[in-house]
LOTIPA-757541 format. One record per residue: x, y, z of N, C-alpha, C, O in turn. Coordinates in steps of 0.2 Angstrom, whole numbers, padded with zeros to 4 digits, always signed. Example, Ala and Ser with C-alpha at 12.3 -4.5 7.8 and 13.67 -1.06 7.14 Angstrom:
2
+0066-0028+0039+0062-0022+0039+0066-0016+0039+0071-0017+0042
+0064-0011+0035+0068-0005+0036+0064+0000+0039+0067+0006+0040
//
This chain:
275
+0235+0721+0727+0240+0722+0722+0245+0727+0722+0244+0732+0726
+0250+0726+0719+0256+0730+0722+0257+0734+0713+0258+0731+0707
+0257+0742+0715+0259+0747+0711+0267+0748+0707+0269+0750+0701
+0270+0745+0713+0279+0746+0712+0280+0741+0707+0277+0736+0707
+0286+0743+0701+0288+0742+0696+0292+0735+0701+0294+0735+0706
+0291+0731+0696+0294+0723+0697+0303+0724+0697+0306+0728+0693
+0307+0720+0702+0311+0720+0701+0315+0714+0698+0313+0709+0700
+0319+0713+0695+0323+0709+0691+0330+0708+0696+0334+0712+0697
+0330+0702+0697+0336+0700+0698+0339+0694+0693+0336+0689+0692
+0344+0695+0692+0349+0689+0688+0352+0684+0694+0355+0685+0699
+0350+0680+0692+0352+0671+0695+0360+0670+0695+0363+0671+0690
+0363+0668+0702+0371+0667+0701+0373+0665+0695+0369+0662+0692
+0377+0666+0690+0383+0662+0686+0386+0656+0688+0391+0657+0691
+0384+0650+0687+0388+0644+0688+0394+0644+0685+0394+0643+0679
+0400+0645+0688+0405+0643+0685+0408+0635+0684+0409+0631+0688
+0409+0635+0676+0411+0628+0674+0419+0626+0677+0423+0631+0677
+0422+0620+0679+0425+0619+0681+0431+0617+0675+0430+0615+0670
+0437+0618+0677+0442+0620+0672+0444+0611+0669+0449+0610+0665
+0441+0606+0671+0443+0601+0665+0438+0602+0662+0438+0598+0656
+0432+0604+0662+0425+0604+0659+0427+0610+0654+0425+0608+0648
+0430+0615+0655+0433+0619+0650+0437+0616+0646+0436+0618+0640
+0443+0612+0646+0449+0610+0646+0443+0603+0640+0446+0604+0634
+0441+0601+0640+0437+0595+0637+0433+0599+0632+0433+0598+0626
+0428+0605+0634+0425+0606+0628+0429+0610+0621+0427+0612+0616
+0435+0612+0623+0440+0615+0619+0443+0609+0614+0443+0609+0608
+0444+0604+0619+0449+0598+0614+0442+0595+0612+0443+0591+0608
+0437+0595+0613+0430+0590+0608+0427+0594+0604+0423+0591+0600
+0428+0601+0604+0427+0606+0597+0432+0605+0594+0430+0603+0588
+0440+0605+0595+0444+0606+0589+0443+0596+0587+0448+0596+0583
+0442+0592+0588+0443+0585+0587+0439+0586+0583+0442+0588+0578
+0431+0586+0584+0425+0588+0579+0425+0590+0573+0424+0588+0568
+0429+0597+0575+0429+0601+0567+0436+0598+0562+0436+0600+0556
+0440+0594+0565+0444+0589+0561+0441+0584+0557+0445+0581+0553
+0436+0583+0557+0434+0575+0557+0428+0577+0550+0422+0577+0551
+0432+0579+0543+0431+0582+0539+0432+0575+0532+0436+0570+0532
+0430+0577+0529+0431+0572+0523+0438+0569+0524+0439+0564+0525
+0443+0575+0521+0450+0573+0519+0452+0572+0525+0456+0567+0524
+0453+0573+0530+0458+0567+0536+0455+0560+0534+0458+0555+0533
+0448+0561+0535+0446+0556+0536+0448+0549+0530+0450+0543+0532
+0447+0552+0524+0449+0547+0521+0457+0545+0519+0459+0540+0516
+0463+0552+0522+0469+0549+0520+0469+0544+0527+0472+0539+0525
+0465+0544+0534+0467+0540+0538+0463+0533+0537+0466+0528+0539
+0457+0533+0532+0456+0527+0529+0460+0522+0523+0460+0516+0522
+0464+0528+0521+0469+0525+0516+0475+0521+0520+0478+0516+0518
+0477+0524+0526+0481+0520+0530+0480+0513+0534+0483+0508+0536
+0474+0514+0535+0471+0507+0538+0471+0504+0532+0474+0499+0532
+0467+0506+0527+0469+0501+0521+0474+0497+0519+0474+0490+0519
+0479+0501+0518+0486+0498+0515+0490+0495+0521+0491+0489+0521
+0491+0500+0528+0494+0494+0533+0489+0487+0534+0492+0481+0534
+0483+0488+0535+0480+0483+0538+0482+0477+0532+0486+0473+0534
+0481+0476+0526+0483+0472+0518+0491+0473+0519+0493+0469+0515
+0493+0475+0520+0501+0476+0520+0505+0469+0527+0511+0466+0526
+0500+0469+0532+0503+0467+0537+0498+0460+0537+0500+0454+0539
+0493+0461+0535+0489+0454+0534+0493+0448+0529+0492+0442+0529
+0496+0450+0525+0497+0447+0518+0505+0446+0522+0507+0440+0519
+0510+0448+0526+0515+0447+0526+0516+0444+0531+0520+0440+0533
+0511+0445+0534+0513+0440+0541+0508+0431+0539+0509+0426+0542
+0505+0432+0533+0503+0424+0531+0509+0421+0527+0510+0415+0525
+0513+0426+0525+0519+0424+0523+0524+0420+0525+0527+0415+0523
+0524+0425+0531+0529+0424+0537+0528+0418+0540+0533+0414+0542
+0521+0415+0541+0520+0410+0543+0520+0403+0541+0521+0398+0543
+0520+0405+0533+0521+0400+0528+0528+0396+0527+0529+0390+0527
+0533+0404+0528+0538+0402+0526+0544+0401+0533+0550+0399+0533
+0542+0403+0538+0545+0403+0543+0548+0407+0548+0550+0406+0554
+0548+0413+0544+0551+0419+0545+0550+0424+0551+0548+0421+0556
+0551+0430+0553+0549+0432+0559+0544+0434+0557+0543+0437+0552
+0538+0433+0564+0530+0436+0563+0531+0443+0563+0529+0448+0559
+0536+0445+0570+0536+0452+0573+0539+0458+0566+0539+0464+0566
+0540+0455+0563+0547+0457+0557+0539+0458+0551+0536+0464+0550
+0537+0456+0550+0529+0456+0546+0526+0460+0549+0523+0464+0545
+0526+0461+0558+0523+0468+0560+0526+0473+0557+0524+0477+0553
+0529+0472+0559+0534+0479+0559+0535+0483+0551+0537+0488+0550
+0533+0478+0547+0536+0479+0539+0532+0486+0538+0536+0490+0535
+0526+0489+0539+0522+0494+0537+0528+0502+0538+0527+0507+0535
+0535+0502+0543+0536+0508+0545+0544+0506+0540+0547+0511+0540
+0546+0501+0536+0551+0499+0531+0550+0504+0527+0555+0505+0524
+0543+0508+0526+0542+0511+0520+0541+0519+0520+0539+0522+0524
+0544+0520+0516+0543+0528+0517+0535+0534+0517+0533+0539+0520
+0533+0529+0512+0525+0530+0513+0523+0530+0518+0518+0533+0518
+0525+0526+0524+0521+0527+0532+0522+0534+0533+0517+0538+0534
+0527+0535+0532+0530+0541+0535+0525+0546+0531+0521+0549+0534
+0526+0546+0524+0521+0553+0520+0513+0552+0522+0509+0556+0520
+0511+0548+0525+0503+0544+0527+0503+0552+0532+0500+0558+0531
+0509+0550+0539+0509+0552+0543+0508+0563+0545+0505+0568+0548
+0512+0562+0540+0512+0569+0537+0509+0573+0533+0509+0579+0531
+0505+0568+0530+0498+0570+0527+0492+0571+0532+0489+0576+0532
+0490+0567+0537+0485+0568+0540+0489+0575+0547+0486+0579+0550
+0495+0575+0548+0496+0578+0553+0495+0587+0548+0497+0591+0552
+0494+0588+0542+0496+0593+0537+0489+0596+0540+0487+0601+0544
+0486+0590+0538+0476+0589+0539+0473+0594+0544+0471+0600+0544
+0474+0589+0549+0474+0590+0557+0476+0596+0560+0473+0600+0562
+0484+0597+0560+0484+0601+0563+0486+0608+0562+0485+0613+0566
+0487+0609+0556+0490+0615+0553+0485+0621+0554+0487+0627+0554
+0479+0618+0555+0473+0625+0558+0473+0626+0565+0471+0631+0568
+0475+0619+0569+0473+0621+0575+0474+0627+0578+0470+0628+0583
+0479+0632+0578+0480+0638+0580+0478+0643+0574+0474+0648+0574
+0481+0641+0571+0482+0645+0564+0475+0649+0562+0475+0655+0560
+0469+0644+0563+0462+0647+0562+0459+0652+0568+0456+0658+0567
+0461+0650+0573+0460+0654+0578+0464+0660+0578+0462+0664+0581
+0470+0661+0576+0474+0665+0575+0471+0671+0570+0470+0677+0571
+0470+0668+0565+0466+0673+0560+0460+0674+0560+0459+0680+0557
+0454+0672+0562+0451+0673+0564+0448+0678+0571+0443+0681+0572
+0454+0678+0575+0456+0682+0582+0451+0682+0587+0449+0687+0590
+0449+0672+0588+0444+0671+0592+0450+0669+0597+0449+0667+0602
+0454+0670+0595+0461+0666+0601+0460+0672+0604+0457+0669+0608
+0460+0678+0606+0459+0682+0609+0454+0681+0613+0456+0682+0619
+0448+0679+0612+0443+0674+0618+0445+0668+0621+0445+0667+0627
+0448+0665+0618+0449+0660+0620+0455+0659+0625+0456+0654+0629
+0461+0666+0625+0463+0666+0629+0463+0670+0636+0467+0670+0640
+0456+0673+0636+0454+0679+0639+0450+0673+0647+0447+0668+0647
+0452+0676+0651+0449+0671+0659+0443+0668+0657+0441+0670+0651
+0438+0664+0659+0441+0657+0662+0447+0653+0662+0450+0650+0666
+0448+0654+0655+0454+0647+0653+0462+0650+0650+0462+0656+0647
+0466+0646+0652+0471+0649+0655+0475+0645+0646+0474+0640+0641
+0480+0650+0647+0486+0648+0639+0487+0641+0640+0487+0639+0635
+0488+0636+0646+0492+0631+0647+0486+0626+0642+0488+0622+0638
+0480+0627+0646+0474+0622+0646+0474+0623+0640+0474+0618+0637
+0474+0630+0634+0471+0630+0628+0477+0625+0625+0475+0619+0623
+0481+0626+0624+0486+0624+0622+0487+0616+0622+0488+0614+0617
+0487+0612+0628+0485+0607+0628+0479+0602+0627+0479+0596+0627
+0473+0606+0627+0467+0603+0620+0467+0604+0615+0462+0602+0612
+0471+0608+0614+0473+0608+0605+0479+0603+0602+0479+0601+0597
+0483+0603+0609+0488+0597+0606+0485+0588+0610+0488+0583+0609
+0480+0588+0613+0478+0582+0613+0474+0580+0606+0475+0575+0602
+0468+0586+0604+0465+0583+0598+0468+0581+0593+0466+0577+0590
+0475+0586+0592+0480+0585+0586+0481+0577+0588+0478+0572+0585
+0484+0578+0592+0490+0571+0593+0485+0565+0593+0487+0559+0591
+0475+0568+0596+0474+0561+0595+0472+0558+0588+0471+0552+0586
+0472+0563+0583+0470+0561+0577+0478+0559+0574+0478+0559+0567
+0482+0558+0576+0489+0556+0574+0490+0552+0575+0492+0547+0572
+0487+0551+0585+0489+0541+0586+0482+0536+0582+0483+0530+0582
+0478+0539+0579+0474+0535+0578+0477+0532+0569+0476+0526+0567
+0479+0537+0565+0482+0535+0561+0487+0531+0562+0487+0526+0560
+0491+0533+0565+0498+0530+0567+0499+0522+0571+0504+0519+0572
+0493+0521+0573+0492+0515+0580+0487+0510+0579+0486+0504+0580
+0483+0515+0576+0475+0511+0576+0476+0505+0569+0475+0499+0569
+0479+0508+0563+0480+0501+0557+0483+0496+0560+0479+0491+0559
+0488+0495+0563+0493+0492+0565+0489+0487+0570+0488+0482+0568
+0487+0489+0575+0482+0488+0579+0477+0482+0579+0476+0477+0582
+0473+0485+0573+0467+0482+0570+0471+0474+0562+0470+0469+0559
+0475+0477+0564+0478+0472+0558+0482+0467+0564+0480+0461+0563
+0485+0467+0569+0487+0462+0572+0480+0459+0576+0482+0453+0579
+0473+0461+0577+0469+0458+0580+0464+0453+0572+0461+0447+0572
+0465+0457+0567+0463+0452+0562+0467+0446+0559+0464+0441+0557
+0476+0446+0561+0478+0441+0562+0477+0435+0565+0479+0430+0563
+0474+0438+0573+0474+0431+0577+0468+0429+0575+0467+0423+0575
+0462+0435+0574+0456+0432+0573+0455+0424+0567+0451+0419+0567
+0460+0427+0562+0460+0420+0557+0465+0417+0558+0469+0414+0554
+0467+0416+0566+0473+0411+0567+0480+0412+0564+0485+0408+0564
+0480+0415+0562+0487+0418+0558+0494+0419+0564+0500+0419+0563
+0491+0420+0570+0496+0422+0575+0492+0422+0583+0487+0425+0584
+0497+0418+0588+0491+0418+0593+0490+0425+0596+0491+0431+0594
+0486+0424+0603+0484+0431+0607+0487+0435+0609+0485+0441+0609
+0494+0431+0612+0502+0434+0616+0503+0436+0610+0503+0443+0610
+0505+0434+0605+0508+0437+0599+0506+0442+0597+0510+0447+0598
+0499+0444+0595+0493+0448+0593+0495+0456+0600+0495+0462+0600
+0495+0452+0603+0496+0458+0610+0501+0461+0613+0502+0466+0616
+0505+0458+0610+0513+0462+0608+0515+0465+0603+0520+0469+0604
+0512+0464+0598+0513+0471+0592+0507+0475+0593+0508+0481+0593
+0501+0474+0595+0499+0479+0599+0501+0484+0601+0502+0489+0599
+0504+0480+0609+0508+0488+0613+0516+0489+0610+0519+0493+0612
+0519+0486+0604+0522+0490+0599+0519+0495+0596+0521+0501+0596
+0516+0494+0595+0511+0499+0588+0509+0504+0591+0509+0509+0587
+0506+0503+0600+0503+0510+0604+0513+0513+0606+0515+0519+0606
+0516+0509+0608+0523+0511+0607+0526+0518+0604+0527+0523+0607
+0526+0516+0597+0529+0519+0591+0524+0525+0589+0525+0531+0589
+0517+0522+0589+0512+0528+0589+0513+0532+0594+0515+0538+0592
+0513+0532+0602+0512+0538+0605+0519+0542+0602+0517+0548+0600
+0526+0540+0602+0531+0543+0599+0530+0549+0592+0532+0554+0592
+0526+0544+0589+0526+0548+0582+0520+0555+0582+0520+0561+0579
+0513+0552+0588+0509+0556+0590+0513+0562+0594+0511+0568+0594
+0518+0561+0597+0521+0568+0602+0526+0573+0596+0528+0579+0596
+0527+0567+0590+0535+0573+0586+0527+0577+0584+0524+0582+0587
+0525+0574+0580+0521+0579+0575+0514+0583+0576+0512+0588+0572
+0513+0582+0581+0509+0587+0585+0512+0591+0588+0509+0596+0588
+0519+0592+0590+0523+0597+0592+0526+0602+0585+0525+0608+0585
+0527+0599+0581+0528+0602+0574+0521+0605+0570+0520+0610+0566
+0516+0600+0574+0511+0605+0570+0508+0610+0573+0506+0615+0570
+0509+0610+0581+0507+0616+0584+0512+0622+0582+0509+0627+0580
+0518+0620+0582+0523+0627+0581+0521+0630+0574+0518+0635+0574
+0522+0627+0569+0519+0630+0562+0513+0634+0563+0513+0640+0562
+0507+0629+0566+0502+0633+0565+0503+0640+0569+0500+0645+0567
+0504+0639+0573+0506+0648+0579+0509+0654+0575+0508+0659+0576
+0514+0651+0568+0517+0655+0566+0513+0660+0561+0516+0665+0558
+0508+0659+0560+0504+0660+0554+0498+0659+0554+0494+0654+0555
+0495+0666+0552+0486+0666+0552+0483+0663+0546+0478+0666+0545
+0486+0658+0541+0484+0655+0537+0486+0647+0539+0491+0645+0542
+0482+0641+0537+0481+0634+0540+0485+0633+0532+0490+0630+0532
+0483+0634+0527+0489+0633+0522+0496+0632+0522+0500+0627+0522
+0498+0638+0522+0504+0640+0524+0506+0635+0530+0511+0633+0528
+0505+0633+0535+0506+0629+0539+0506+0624+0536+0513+0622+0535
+0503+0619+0533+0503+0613+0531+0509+0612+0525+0512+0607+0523
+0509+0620+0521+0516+0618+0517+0522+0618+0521+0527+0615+0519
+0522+0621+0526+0529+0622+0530+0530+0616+0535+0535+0614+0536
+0522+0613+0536+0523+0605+0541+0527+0600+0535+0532+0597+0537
+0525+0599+0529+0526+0595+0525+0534+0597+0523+0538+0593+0524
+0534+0603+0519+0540+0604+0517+0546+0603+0522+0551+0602+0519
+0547+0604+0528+0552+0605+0532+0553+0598+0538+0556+0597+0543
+0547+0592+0534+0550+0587+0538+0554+0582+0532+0559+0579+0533
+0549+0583+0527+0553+0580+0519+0560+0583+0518+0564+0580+0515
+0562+0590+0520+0568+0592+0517+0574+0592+0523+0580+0595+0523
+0572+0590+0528+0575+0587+0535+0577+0579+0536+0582+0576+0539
+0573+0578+0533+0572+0571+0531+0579+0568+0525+0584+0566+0526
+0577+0570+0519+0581+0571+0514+0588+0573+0516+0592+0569+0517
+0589+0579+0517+0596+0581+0517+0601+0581+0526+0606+0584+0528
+0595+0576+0528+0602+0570+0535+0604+0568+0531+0610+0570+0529
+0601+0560+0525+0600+0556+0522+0608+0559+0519+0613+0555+0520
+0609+0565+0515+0613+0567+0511+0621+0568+0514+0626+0566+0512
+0618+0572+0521+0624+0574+0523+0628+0567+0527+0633+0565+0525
+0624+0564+0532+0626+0558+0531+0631+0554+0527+0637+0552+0528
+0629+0554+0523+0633+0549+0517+0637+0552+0515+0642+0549+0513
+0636+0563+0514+0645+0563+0513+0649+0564+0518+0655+0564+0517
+0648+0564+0525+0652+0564+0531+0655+0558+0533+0660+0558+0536
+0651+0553+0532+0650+0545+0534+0648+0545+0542+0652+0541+0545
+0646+0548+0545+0642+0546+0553+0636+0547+0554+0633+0553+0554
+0634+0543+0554+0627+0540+0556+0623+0545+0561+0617+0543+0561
+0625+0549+0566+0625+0553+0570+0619+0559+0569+0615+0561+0573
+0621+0559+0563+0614+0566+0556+0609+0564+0556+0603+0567+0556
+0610+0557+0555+0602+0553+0556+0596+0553+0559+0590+0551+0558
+0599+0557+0565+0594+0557+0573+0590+0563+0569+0584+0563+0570
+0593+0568+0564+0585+0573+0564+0581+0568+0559+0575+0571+0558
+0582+0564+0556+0578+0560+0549+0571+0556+0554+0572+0551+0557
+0566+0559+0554+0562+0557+0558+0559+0549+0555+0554+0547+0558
+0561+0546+0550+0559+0541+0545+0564+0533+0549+0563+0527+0550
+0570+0540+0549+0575+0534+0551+0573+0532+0560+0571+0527+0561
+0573+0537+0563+0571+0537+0569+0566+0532+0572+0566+0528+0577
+0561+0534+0568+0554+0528+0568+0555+0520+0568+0555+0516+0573
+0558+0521+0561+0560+0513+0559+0565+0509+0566+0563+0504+0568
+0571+0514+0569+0573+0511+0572+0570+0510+0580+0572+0506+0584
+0566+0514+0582+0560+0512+0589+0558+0507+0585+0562+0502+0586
+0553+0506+0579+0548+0502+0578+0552+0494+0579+0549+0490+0582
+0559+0494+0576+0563+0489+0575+0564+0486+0583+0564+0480+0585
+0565+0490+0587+0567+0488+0593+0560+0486+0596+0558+0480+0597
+0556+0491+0597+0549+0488+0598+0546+0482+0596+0543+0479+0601
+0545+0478+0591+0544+0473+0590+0550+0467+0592+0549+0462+0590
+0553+0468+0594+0562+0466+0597+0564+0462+0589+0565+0456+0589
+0565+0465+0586+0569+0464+0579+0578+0464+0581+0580+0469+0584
+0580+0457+0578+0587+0458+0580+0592+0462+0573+0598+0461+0572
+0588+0467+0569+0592+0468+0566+0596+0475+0568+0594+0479+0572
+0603+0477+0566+0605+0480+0565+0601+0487+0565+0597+0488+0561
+0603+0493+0571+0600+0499+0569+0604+0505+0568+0607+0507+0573
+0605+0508+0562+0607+0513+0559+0608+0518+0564+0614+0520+0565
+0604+0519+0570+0606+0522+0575+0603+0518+0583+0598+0514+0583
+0606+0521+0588+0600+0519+0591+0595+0520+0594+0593+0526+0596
+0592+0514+0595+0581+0516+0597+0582+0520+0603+0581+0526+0601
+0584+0520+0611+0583+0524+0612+0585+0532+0612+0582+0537+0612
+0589+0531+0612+0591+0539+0608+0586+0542+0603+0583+0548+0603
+0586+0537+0597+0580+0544+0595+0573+0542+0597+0569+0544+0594
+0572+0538+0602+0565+0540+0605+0563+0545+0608+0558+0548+0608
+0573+0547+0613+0573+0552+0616+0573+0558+0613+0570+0563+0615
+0576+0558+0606+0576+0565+0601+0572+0565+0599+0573+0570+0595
+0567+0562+0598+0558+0564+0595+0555+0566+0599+0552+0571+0597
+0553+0563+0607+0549+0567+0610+0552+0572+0614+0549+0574+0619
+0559+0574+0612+0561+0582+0616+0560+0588+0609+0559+0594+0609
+0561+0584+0605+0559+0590+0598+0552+0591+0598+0549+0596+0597
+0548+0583+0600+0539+0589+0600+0538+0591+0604+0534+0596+0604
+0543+0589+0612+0538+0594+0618+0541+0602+0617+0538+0607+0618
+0548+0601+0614+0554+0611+0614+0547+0612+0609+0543+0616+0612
+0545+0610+0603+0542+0614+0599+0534+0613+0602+0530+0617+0599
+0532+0612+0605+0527+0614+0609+0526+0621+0614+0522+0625+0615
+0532+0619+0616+0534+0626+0618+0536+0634+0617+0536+0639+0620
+0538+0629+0610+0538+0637+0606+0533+0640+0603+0532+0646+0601
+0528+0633+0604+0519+0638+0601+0518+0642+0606+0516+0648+0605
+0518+0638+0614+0515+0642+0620+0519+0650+0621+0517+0655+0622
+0527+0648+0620+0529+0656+0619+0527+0659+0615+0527+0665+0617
+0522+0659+0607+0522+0663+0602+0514+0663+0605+0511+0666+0600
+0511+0661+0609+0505+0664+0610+0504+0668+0616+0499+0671+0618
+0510+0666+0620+0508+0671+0623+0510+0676+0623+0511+0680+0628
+0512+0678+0616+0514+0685+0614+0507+0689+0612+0508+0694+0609
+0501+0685+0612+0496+0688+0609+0495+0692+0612+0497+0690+0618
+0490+0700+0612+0487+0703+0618+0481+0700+0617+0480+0698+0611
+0476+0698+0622+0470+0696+0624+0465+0701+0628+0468+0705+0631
+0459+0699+0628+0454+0704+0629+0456+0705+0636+0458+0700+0639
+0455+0710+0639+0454+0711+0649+0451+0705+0650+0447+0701+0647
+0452+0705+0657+0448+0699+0662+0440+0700+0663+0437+0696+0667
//
């Protein structure tokens, strides 16, 4: 039997691999979203589009009219638009904002994981609870159509990839809007009146200016207008577009990626713990 004091050694540290980092970040903030109130404003949207698009596309077929035009009818209304901005107030307005005030963002940017990864699993979980509002009704409504024969497979499969279309679009503007707000501000409040306020009063006063300049041109900041006109050409609607589709698909998703960017500049002003 041996007298000498036992020694203790520690077991290597296995270091986790940086998408294994990069996924438990975006499946914590996805998680901690998935709270009453997204959940039931993003039920209210399956609601009203899925009955929205089910009843007009039996119309459409009654009366003769265009089916893809019955898709598409859900983004005619301004209400989509407020659905969208309601769950994106929800979702994203904390994504940094909590972390900021609570000044766990200082771990969280401190080594292994680097500002790019953080930031980009905080804008996947945003953005995925935006396409699932914004694509998943849409979605589910054209697959209940062909189910009761209302429109066939092709048909059904084509406002489909409309709908993942206009969704990823609308998931890039306002994930990028929700990241910037939330960066700005150690309260998830505050964020969500400034997400709301400043798309509605951006919204509004193109609308205004617009009509006293007469060019259509103002339009591209109206993200209501922008939508409708992807959505319009997405389902290949030969109607007339106030502006056009690709242009502001392009000035949507360069305003969410610049405002993305503006969050990664404002966080990487934060100081973080040593290495």
């Amino acid at each position: 039997m041996s007298i000498s004091a036992p020694r203790y050694v520690r077991a290597p540290v296995a270091h986790l691999g940086r998408t294994f980092r990069d996924l438990a970040v975006l499946q914590r903030e996805f998680l901690r979203r998935s709270t009453a109130g997204p959940l039931a404003v993003i039920a209210l949207a399956f609601l009203s589009v899925v009955i929205t698009v089910t009843f007009t596309v039996d119309f459409a077929a009654l009366t003769g009219t265009s089916v893809m035009g019955a898709f598409e009818s859900p983004y005619r209304s301004v209400f989509w638009t407020l659905l969208m901005l309601i769950v994106t107030a929800m979702v994203g307005s904390g994504s940094l904002a909590d972390d900021i005030g609570s000044r766990s963002i200082t771990l969280y940017l401190s080594r292994p994981i680097h500002l790019t990864d953080y930031l980009f699993a905080k804008a996947a979980a945003t953005g995925s609870w935006i396409l699932i509002a914004a694509a998943g009704p849409g979605c589910v409504a054209a697959g209940l159509t062909a189910a009761l024969g209302m429109v066939s497979a092709s048909t059904a499969l084509t406002a489909v990839g409309a709908y993942l279309a206009v969704g990823f679009v609308t998931a890039v503007y306002f994930t990028g809007i929700s990241l910037a707000f939330s960066s700005l501000t150690r309260r998830s409040l505050y964020a969500g009146v400034a997400i709301f306020g400043s798309v509605l009063s951006v919204a509004a006063s193109s609308e205004v200016v617009s009509g006293i300049v007469g060019n259509t041109n103002v339009l591209y900041a109206d993200p209501n207008t922008c939508l409708n006109s992807i959505a319009q050409a997405s389902f290949g609607l030969p109607a007339p577009y106030p502006i056009d589709p690709a242009t502001s698909l392009v000035v949507m998703v360069l305003v969410g990626i610049l405002l993305g960017m503006l969050a990664w500049w404002r966080l990487s002003r934060i100081e973080v713990v040593g290495e």
